[in-house]
N, C-alpha and C positions, 0 to 999 in steps of 0.2 A: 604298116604291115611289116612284120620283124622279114628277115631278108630270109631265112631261113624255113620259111613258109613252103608247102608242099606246090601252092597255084605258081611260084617261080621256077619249080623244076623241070626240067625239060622230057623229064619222063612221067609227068603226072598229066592225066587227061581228065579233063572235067565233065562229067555226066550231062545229057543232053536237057533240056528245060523241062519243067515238071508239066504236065497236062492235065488239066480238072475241069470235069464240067457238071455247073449246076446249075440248076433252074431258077431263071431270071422270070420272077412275077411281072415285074417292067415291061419286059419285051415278050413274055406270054412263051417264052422257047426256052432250048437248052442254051446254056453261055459258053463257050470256051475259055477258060482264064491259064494264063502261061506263065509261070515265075520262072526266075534264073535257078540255077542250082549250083548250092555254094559244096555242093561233093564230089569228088573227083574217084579216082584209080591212079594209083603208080605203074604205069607197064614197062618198068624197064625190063625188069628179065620174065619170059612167058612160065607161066605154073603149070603145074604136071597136071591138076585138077580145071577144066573151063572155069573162068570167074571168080577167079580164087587170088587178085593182083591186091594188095593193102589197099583200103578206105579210107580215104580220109577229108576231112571239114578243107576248105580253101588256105586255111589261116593258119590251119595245124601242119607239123615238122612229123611227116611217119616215120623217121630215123630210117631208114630202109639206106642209103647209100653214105655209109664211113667217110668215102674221102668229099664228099661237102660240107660234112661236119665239122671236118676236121680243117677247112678250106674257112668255114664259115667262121670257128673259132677262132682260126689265125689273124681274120681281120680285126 
């Protein structure tokens, strides 16, 4: 994973596990199924609007904070 990745920053929060339930003919019930969630939020600075922090994938760079780019470049 490149270093400059949003899941290394310390202000990117990753979204809680995704929740799905469907019906298992096997066990005659509804299923619970849980996967990880590779999508986060950056909350470094709070937005004027609720829920409005950049989105972004685990693996993707949302450029939102200059001097680690510029940190990140330097190495």
């Amino acid at each position: 994973m490149d270093e400059r990745a949003c899941a290394t920053c310390p202000w990117w929060s990753r979204f809680p596990e995704r929740v799905e339930y469907r019906w298992s003919s096997d066990e005659n019930a509804q299923v619970e199924i849980r996967t990880s969630n590779d999508k986060g939020e950056c909350r470094r600075m709070p937005p004027a609007p609720p829920r409005q922090f950049p989105v972004t994938d685990e693996g993707d760079w949302c450029g939102e904070h200059p001097e680690r780019r510029e940190a990140a470049g330097a190495a």
